[in-house]
N, C-alpha and C positions, 0 to 999 in steps of 0.2 A: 504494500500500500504506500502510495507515495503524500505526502501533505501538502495543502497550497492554502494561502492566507489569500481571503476574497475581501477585497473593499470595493462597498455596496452603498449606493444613496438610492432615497426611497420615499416618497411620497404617502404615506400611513394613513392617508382619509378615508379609503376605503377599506383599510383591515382592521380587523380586531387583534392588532400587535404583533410582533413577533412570532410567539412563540405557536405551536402546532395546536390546536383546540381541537376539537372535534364538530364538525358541523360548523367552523366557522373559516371564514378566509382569512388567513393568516399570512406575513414573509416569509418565515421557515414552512410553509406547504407550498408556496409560490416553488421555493427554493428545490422542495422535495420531488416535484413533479418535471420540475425542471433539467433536473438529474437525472431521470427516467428516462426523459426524452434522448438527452444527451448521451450518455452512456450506455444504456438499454434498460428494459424493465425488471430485467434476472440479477443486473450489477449489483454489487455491495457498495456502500457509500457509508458516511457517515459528514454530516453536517453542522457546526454547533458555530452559535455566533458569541460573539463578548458583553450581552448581557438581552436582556428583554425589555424592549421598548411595548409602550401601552399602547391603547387601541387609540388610532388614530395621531400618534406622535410620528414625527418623520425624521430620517437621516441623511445628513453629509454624506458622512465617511462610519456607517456601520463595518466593523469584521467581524470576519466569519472564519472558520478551516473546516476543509473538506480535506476527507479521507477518501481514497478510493485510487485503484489499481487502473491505472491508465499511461497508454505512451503519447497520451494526446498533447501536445504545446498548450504554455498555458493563457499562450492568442485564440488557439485553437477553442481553450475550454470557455473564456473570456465569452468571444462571439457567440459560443454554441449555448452558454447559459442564457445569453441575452437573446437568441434568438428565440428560446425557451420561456422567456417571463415576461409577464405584461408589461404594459409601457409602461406603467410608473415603479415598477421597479429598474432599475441598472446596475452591474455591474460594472464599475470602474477600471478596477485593476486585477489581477490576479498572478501570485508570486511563488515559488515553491520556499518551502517553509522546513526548517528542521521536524524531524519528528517530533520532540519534544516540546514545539511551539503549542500554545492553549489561547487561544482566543479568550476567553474568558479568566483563566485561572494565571496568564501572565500579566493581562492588563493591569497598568499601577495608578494610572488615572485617566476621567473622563471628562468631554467638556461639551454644556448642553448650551444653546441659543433661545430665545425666546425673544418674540418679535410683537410690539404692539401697537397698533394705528391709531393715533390720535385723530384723526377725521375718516370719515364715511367714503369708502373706497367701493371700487367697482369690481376690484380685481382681489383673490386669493383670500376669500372670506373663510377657506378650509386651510388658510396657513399662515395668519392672523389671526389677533384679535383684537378687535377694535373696540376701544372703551369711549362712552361718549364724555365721560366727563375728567373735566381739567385734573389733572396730578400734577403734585408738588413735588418738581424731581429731585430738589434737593435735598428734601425729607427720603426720598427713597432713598440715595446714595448715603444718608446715616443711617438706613436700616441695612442697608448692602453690608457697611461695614461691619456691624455687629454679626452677622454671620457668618462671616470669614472666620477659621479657627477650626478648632478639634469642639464640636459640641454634641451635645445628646439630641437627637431628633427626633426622640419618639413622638413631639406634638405632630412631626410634619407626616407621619405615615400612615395605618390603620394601623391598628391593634394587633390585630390576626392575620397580621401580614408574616410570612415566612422570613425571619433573621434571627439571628442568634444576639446581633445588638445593634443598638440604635445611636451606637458611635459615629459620626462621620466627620474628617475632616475635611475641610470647605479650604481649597486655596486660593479661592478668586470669585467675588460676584463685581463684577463691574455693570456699570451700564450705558450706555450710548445714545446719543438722540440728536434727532434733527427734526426740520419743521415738521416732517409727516409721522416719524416714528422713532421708537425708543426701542432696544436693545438689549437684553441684558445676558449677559454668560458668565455662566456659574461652571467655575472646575473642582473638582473634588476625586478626590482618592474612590468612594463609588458613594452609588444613590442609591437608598430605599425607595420602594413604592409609593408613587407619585409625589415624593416627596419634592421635587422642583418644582410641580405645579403649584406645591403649596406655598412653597417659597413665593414663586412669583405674586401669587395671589396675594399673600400678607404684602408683603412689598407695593402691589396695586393699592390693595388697604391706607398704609401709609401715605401711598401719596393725594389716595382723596382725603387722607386726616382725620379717618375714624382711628385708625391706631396710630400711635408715636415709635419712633424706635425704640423708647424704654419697653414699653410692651413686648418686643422681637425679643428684647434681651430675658423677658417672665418666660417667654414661649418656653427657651433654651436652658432657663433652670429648672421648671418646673412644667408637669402633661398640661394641656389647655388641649381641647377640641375645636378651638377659634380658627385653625389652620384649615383643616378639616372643612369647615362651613366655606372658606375660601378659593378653594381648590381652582386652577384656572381651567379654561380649556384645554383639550390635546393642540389645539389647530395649529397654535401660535409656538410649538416644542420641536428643536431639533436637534438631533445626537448628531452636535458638532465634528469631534473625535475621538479617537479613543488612543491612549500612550501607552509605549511598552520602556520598559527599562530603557535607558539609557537616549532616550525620547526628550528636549528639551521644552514642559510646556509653555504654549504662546498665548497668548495674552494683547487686546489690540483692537482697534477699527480695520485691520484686515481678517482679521478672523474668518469673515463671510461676507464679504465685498457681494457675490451673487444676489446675495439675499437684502442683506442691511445698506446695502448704496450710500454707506456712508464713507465720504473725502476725506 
């Protein structure tokens, strides 16, 4: 079996996330079917990406490693998975990967974008979100900063959500803005469950000035279900990138020039 690291962008409005559901439309069944096609229906494969995006959040630069016994080129594998998977999904790149490479289990950090339209657009209603009313951005960038750090985040996840701890360290929430929209990208070593959403959402909060930053900083001592109640849309979520060892992370108004059209 030979390994190859896939980086994948992906447009999430139409699945219900990542991972393989049953009875639902999923990336990883996009992916599975698509391998079928490719290699044949009898093949062995194995599939696993570096971590699980929610239903309807969308990716950059998602990876993946696939396993599977092939002399194929990994141009050859490149185009034949893309010929295999709906338009909004793509394969970018695809690389041959030590054995030992884990998509998931090397990653040392990730980094999410989130995008929000201050006025009434025409366009990308499923990759935005557009808030009608004024925020105070510079009460959000003192909330930004109080989440940066090693903190407990269990207000920002469910309960009964699958981790052993609700540690995370946060090494970057900046934010970005211009006349039409605001930006924010959040890196951190990994994410709980939907716990960026809630981040942004509180953050939203702040800046229409129901909450204060003193508030973000109760969140992070102590449980509150305020997060929870705030939770943003998928539309406006994208898995930036994802870093392996020796990876220096970036930080910046270029981050996602594509997307954020910010000079």
């Amino acid at each position: 079996m030979s390994r190859f690291k896939i980086t994948i962008e992906y447009d999430g409005g139409r699945y219900a996330g990542w991972q393989v559901q049953r009875g639902e439309k999923t990336i990883q069944g996009a992916f599975f079917d698509a391998c079928k096609k490719l290699f044949g229906e009898g093949k062995k494969f194995e599939f696993f990406g570096s971590g699980r995006t929610d239903a309807g959040v969308h990716a950059l630069a998602q990876i993946a490693h696939l396993d599977v016994d092939t002399t194929f080129s990994t141009e050859r594998i490149r185009m034949g998975l893309n010929d295999g998977l709906p338009y909004d999904i793509n394969v970018l790149k695809v690389e041959r990967a030590p054995e030992t490479f884990h998509a998931r289990h090397d990653a040392v950090e990730r980094s999410y974008v989130y995008l929000i339209s201050k006025r009434r657009t025409a366009f990308g209603k499923s990759n935005i979100w557009w808030i009608k009313d004024h925020l105070d951005y510079n009460e959000m960038r003192k909330a930004a900063l109080v989440m940066r750090g090693r903190h407990d985040y269990a207000s920002f996840t469910d309960k009964e959500a699958e981790t052993t701890s609700t540690i995370v360290n946060i090494t970057g929430v900046d934010l970005y803005e211009t006349e039409d929209l605001i930006a924010i990208h959040i890196t951190g070593s990994h994410f709980l469950w939907k716990m960026v959403r809630r981040m942004v959402g509180i953050l939203v909060e702040v800046g229409r000035n129901n909450i204060t930053p003193e508030d973000v900083e109760k969140m992070l001592e102590k449980y509150s279900s305020e997060p929870a109640r705030r939770t943003a849309p998928a539309s406006g979520l994208y898995l930036e990138r994802v870093y392996y060892k020796g990876e220096p992370t970036e930080r910046g108004r270029h981050i996602v020039p594509q997307i954020l059209r910010l000079k």
